[in-house]
mmCIF file as Biopython writes it, N, C-alpha, C and O atoms, coordinates in Angstrom:
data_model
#
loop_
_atom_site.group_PDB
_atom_site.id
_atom_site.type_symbol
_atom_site.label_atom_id
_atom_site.label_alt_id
_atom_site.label_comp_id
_atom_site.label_asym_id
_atom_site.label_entity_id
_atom_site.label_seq_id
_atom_site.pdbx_PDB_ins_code
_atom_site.Cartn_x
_atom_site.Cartn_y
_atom_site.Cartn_z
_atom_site.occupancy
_atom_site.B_iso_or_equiv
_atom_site.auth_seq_id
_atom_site.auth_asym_id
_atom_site.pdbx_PDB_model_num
ATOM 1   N N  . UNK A ? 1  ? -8.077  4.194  -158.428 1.0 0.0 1  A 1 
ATOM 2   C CA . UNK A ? 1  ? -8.280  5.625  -158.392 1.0 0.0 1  A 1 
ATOM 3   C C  . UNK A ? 1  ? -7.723  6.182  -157.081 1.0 0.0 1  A 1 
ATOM 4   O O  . UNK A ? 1  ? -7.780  5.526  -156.041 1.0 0.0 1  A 1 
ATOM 5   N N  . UNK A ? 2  ? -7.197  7.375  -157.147 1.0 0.0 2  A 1 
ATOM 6   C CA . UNK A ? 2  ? -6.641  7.891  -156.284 1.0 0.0 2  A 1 
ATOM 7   C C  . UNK A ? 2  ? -7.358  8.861  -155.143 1.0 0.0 2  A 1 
ATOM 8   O O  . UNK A ? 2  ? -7.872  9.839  -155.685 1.0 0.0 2  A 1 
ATOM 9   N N  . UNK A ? 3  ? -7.475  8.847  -154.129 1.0 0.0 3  A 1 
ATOM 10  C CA . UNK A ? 3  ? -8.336  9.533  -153.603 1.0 0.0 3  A 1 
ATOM 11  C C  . UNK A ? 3  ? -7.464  11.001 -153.020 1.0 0.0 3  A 1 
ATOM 12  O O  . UNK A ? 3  ? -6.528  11.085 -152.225 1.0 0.0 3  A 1 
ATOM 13  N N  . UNK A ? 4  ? -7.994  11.758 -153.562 1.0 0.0 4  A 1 
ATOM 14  C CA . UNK A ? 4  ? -7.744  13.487 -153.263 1.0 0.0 4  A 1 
ATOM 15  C C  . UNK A ? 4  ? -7.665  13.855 -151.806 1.0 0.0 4  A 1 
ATOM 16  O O  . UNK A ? 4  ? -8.752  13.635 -151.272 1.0 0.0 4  A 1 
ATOM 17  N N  . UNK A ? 5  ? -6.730  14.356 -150.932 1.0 0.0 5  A 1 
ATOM 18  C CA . UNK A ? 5  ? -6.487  14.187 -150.017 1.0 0.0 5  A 1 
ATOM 19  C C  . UNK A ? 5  ? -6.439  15.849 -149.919 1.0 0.0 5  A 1 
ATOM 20  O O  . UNK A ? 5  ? -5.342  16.136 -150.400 1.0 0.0 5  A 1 
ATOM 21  N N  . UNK A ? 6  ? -7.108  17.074 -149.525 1.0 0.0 6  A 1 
ATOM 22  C CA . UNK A ? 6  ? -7.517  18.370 -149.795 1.0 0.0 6  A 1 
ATOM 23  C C  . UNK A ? 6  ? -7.248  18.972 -148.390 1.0 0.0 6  A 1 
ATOM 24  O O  . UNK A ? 6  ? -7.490  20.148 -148.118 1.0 0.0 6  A 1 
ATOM 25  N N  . UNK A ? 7  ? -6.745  18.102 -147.549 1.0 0.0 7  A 1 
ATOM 26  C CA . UNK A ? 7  ? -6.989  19.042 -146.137 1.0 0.0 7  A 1 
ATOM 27  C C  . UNK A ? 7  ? -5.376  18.662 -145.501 1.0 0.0 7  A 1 
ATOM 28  O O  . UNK A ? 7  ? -5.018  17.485 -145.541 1.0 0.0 7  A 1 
ATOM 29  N N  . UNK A ? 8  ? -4.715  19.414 -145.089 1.0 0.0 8  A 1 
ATOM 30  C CA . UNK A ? 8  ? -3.635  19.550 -144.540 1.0 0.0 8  A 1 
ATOM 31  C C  . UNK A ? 8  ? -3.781  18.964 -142.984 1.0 0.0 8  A 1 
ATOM 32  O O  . UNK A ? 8  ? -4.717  19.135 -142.204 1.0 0.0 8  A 1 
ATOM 33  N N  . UNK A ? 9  ? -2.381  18.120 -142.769 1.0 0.0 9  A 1 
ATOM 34  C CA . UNK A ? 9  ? -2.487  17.475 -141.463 1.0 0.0 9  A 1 
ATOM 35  C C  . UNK A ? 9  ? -3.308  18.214 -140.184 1.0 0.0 9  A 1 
ATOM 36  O O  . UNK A ? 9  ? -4.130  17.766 -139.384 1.0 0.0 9  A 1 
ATOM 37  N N  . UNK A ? 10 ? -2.561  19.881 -140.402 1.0 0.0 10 A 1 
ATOM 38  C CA . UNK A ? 10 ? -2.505  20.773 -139.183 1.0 0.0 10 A 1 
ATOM 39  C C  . UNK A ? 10 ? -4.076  21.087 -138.523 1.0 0.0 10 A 1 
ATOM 40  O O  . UNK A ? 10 ? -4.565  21.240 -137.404 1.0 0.0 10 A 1 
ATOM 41  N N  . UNK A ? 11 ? -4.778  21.079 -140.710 1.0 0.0 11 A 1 
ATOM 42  C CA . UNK A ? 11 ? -6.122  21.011 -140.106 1.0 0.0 11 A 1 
ATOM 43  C C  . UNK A ? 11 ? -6.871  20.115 -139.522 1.0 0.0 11 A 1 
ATOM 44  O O  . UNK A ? 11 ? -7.638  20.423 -138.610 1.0 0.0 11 A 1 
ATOM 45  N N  . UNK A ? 12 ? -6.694  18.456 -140.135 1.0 0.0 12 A 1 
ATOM 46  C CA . UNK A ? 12 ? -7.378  17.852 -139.295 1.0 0.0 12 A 1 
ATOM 47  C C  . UNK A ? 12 ? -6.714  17.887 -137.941 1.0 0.0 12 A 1 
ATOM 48  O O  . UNK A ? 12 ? -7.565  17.840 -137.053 1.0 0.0 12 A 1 
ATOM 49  N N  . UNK A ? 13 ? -5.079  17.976 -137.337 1.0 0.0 13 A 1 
ATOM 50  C CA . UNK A ? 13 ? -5.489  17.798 -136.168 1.0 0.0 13 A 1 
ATOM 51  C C  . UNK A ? 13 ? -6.515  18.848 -135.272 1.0 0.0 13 A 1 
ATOM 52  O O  . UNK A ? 13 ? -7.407  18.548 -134.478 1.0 0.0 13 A 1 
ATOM 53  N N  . UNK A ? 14 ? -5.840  20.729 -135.896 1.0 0.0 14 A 1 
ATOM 54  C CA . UNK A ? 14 ? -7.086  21.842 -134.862 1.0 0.0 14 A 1 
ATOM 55  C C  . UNK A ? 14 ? -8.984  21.097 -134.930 1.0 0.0 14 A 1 
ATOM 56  O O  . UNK A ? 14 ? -9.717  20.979 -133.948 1.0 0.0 14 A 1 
ATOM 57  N N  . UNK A ? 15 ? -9.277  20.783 -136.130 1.0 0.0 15 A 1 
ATOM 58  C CA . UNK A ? 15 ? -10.373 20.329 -136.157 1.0 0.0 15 A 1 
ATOM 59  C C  . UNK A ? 15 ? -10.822 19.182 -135.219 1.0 0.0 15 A 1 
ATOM 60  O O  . UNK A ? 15 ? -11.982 19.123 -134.812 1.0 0.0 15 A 1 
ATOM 61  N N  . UNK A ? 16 ? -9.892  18.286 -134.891 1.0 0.0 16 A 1 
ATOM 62  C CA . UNK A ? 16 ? -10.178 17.250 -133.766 1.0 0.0 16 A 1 
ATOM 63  C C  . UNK A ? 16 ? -9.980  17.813 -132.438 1.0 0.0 16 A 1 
ATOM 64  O O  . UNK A ? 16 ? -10.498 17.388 -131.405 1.0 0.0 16 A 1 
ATOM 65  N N  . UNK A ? 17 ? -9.098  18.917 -132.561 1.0 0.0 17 A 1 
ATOM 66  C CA . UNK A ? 17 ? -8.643  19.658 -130.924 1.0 0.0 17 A 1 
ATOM 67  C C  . UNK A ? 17 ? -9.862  20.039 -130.334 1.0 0.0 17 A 1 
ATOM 68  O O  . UNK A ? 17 ? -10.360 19.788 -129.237 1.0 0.0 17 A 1 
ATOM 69  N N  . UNK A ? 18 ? -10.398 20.997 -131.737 1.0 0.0 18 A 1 
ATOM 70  C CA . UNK A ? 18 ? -11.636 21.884 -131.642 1.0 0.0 18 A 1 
ATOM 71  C C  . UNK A ? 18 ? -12.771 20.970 -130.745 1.0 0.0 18 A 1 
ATOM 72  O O  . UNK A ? 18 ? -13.567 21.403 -129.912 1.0 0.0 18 A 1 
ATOM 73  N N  . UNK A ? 19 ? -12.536 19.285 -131.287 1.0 0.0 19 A 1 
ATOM 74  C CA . UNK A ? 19 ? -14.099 18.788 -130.821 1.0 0.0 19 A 1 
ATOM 75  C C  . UNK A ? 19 ? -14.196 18.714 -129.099 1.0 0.0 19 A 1 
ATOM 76  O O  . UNK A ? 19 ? -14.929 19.184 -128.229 1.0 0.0 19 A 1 
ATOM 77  N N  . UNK A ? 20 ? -12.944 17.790 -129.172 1.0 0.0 20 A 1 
ATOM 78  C CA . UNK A ? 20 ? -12.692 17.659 -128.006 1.0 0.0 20 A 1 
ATOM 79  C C  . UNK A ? 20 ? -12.240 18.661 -127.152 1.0 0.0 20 A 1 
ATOM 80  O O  . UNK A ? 20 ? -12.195 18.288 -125.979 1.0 0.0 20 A 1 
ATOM 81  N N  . UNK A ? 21 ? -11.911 19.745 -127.339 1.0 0.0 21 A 1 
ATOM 82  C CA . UNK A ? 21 ? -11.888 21.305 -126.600 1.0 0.0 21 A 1 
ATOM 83  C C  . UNK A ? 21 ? -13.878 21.752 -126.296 1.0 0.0 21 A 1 
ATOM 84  O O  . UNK A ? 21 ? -14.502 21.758 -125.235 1.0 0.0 21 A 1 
ATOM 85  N N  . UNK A ? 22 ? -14.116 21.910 -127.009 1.0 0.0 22 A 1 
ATOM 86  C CA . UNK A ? 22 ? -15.623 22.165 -126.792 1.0 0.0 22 A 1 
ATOM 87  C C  . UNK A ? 22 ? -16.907 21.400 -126.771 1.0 0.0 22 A 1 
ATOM 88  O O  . UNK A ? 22 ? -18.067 21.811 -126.764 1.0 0.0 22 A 1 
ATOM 89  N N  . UNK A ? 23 ? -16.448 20.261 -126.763 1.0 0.0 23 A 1 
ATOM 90  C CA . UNK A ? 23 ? -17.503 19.217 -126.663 1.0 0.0 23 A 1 
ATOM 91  C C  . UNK A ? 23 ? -18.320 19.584 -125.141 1.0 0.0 23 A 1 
ATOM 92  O O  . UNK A ? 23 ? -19.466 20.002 -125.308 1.0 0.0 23 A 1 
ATOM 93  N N  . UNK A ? 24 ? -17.967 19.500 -124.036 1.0 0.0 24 A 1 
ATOM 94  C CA . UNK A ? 24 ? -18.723 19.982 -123.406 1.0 0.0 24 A 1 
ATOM 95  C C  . UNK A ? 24 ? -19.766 21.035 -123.513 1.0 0.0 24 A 1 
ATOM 96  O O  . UNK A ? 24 ? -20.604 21.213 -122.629 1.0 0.0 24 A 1 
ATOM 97  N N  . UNK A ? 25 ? -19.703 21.742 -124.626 1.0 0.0 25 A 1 
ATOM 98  C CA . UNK A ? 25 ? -20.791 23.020 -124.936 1.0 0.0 25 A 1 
ATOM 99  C C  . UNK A ? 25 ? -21.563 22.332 -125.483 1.0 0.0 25 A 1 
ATOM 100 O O  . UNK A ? 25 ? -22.466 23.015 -125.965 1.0 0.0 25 A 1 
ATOM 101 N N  . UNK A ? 26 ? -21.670 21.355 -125.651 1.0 0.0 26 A 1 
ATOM 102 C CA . UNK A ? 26 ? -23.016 20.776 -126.861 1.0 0.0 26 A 1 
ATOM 103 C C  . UNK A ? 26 ? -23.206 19.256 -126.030 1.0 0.0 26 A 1 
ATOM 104 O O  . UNK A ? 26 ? -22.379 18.584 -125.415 1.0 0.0 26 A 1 
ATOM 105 N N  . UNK A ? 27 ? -24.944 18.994 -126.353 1.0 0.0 27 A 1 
ATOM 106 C CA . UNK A ? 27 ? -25.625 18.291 -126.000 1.0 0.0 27 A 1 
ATOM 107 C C  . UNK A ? 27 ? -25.181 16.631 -126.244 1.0 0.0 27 A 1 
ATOM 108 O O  . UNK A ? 27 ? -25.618 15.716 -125.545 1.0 0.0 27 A 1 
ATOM 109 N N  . UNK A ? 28 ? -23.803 16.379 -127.878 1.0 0.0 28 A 1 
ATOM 110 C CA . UNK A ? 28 ? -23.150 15.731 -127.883 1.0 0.0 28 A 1 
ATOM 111 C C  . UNK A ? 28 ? -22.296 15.516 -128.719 1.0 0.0 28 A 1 
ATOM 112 O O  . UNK A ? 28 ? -22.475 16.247 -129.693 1.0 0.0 28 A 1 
ATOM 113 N N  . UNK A ? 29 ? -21.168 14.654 -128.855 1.0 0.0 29 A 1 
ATOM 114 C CA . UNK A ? 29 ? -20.354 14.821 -129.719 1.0 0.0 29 A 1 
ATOM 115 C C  . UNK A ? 29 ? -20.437 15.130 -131.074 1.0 0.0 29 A 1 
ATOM 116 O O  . UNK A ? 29 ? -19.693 15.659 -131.900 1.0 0.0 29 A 1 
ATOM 117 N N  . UNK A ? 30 ? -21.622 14.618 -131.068 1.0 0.0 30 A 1 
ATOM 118 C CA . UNK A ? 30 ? -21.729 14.487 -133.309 1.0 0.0 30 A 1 
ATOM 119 C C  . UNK A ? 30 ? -22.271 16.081 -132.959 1.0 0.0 30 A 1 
ATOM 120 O O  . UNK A ? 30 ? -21.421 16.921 -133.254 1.0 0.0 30 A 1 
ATOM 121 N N  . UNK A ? 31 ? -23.115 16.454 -132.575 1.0 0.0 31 A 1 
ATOM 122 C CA . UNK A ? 31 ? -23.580 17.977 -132.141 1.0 0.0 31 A 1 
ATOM 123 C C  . UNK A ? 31 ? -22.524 19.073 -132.200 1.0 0.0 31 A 1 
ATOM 124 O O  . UNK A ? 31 ? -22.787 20.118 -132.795 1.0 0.0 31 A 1 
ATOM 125 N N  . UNK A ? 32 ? -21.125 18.856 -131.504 1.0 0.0 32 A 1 
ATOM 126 C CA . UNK A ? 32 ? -19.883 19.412 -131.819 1.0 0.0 32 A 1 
ATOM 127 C C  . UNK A ? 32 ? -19.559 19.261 -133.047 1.0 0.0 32 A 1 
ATOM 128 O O  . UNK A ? 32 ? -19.445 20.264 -133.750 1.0 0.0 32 A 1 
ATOM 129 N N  . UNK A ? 33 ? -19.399 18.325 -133.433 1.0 0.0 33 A 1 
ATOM 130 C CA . UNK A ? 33 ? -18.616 17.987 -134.777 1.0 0.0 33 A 1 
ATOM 131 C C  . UNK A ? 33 ? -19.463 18.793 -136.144 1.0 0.0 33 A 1 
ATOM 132 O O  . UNK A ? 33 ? -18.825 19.509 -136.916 1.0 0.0 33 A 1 
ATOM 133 N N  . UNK A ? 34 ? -21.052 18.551 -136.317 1.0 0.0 34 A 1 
ATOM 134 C CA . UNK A ? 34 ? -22.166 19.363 -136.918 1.0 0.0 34 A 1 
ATOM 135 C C  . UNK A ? 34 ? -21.281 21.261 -136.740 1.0 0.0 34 A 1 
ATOM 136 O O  . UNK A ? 34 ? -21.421 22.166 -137.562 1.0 0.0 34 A 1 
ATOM 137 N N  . UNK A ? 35 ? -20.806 21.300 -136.001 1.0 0.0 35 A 1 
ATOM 138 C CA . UNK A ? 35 ? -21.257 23.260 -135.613 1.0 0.0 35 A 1 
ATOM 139 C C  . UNK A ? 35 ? -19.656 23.008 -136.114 1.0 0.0 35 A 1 
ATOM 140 O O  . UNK A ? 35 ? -19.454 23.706 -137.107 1.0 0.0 35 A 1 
ATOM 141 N N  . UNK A ? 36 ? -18.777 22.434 -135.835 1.0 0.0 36 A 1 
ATOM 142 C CA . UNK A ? 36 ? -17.087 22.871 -135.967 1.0 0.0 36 A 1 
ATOM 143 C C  . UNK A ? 36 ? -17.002 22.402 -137.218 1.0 0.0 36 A 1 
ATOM 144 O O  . UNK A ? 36 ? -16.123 22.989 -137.849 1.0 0.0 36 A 1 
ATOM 145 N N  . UNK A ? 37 ? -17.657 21.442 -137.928 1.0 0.0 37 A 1 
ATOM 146 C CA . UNK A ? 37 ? -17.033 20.990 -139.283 1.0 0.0 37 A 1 
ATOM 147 C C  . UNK A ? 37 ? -17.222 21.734 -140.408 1.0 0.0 37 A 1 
ATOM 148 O O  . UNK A ? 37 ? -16.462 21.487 -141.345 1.0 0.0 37 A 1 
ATOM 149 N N  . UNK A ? 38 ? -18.304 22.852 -140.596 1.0 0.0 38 A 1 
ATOM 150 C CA . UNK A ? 38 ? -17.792 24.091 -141.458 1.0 0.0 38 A 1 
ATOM 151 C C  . UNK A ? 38 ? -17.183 25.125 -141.328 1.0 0.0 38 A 1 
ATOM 152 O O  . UNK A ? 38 ? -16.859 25.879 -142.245 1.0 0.0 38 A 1 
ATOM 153 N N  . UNK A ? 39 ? -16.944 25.280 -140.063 1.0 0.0 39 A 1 
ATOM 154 C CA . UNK A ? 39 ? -15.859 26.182 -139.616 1.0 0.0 39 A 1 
ATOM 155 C C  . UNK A ? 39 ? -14.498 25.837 -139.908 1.0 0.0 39 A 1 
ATOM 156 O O  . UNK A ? 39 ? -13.591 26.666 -139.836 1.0 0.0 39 A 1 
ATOM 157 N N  . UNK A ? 40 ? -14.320 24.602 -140.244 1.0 0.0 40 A 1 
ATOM 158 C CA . UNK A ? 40 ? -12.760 24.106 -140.423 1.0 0.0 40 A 1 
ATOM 159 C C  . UNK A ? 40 ? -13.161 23.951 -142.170 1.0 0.0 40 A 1 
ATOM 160 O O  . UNK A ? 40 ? -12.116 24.157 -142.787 1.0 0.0 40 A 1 
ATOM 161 N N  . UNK A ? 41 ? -13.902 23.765 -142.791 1.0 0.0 41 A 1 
ATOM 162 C CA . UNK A ? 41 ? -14.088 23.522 -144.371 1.0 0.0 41 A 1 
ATOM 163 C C  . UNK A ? 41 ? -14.357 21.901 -144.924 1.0 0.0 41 A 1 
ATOM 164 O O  . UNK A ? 41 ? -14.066 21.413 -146.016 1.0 0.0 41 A 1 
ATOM 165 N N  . UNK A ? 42 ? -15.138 21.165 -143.537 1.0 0.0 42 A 1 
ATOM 166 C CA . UNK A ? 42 ? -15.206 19.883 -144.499 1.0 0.0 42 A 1 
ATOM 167 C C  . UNK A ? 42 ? -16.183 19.633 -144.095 1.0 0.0 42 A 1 
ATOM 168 O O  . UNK A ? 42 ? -16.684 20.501 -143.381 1.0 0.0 42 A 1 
ATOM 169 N N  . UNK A ? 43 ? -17.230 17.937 -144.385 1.0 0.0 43 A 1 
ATOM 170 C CA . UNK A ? 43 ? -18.497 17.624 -144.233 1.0 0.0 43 A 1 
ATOM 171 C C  . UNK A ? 43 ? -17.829 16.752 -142.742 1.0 0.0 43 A 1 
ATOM 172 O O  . UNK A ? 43 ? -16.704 16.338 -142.464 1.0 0.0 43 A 1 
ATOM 173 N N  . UNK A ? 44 ? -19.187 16.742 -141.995 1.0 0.0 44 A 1 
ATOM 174 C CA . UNK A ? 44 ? -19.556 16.786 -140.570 1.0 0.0 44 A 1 
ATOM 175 C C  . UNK A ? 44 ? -18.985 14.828 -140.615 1.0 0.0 44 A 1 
ATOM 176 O O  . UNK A ? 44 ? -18.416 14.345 -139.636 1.0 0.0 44 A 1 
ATOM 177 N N  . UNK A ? 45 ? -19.157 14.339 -141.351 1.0 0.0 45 A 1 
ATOM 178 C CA . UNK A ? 45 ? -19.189 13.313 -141.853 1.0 0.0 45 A 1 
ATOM 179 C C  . UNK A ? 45 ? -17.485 13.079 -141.534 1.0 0.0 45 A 1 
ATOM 180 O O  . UNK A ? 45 ? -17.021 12.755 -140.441 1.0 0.0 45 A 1 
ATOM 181 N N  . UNK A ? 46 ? -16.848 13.289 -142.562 1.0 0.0 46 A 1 
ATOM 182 C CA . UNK A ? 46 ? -15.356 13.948 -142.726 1.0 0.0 46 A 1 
ATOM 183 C C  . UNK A ? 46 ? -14.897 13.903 -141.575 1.0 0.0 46 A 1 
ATOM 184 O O  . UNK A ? 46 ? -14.031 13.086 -141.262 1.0 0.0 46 A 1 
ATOM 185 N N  . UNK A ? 47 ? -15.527 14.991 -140.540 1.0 0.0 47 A 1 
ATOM 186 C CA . UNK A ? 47 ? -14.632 15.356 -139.397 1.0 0.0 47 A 1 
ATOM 187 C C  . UNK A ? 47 ? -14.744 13.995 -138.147 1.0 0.0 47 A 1 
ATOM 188 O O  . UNK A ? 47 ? -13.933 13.749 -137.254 1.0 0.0 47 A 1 
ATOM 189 N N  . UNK A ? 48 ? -16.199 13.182 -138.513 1.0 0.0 48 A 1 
ATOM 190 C CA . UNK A ? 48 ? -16.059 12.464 -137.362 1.0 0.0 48 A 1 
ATOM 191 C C  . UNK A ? 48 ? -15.343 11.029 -137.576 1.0 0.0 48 A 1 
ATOM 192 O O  . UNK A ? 48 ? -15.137 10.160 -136.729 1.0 0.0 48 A 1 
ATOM 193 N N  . UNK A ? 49 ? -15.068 11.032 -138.760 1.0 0.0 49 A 1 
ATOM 194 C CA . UNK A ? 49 ? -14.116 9.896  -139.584 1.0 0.0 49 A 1 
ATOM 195 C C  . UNK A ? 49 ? -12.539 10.455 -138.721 1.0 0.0 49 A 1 
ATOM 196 O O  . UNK A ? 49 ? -11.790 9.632  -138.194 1.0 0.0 49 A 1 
ATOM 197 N N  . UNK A ? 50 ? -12.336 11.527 -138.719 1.0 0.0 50 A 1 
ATOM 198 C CA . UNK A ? 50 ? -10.845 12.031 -138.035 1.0 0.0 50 A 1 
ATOM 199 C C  . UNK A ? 50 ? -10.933 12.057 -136.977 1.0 0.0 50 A 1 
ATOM 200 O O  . UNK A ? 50 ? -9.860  12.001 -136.375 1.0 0.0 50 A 1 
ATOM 201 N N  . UNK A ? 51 ? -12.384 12.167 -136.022 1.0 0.0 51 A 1 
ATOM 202 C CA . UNK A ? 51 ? -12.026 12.062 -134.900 1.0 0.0 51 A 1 
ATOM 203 C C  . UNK A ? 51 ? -11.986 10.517 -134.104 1.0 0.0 51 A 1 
ATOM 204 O O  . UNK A ? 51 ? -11.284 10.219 -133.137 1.0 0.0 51 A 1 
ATOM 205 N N  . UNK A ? 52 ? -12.912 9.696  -134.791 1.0 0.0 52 A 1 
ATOM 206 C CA . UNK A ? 52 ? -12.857 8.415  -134.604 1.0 0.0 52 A 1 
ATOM 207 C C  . UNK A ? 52 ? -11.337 7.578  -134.482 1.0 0.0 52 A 1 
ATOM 208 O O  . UNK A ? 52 ? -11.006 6.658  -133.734 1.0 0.0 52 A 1 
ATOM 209 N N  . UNK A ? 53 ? -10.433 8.449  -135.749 1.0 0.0 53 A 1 
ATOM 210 C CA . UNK A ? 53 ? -9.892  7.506  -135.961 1.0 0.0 53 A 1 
ATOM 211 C C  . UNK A ? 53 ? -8.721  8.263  -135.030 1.0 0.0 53 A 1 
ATOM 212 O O  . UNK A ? 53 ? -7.957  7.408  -134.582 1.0 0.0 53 A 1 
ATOM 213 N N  . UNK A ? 54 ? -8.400  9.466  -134.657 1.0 0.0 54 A 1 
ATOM 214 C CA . UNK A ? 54 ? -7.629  10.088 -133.303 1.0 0.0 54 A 1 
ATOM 215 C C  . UNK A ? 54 ? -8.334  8.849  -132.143 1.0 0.0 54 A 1 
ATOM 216 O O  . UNK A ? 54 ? -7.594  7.937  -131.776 1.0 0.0 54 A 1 
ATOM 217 N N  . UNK A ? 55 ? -9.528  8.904  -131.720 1.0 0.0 55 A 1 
ATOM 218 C CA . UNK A ? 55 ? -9.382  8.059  -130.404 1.0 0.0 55 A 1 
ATOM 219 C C  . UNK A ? 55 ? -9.114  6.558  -130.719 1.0 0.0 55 A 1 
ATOM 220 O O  . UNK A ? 55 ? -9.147  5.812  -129.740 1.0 0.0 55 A 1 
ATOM 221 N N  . UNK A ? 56 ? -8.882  6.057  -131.804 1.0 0.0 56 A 1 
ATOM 222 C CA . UNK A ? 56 ? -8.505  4.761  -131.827 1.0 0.0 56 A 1 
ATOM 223 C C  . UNK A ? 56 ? -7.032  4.462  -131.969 1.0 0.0 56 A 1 
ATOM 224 O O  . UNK A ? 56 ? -6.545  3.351  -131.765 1.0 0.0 56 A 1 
ATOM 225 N N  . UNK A ? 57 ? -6.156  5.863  -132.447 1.0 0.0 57 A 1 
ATOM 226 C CA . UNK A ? 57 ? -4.998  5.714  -132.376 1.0 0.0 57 A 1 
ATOM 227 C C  . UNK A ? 57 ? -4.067  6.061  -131.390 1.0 0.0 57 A 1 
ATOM 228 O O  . UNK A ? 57 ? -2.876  5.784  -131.251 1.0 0.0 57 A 1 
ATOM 229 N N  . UNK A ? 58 ? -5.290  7.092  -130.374 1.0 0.0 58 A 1 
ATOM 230 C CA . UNK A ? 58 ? -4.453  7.328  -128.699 1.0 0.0 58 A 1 
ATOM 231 C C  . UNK A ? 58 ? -5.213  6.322  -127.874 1.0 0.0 58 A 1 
ATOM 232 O O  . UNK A ? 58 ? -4.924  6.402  -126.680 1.0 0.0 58 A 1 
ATOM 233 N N  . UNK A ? 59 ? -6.189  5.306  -128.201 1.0 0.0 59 A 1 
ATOM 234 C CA . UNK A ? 59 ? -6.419  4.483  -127.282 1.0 0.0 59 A 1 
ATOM 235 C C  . UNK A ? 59 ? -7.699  4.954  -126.281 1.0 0.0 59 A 1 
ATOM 236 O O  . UNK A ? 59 ? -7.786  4.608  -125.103 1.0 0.0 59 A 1 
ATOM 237 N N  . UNK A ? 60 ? -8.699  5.831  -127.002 1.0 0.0 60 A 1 
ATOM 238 C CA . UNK A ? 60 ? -9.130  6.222  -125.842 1.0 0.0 60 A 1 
ATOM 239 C C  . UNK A ? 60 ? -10.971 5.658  -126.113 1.0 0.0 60 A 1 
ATOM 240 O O  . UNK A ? 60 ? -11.807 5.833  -125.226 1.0 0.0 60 A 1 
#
């Protein structure tokens, strides 16, 4: 089965920019990711799967 792929590159990358742009406003990362991940249109879940996998592919 094919898995539905619904979100355009551009968004996940602003959505990962977003975390790491404002993560300092919140108490902690998943806390960022909770408040920005319906603002971009996906589950909180979703967004920290993209951001995980951004710091494992810049190494950080």
């Amino acid at each position: 089965m094919n898995k539905l792929n619904k979100f355009f590159p551009e968004v996940k990358e602003r959505a990962v920019w977003m975390v790491g742009e404002h993560r300092s406003e919140y108490p902690s990362q998943w806390a960022a990711i909770e408040s920005i991940a319906p603002k971009t249109g996906c589950a909180p879940q979703t967004l920290h799967e993209w951001v995980r996998k951004h710091e494992i592919d810049t190494g950080m």
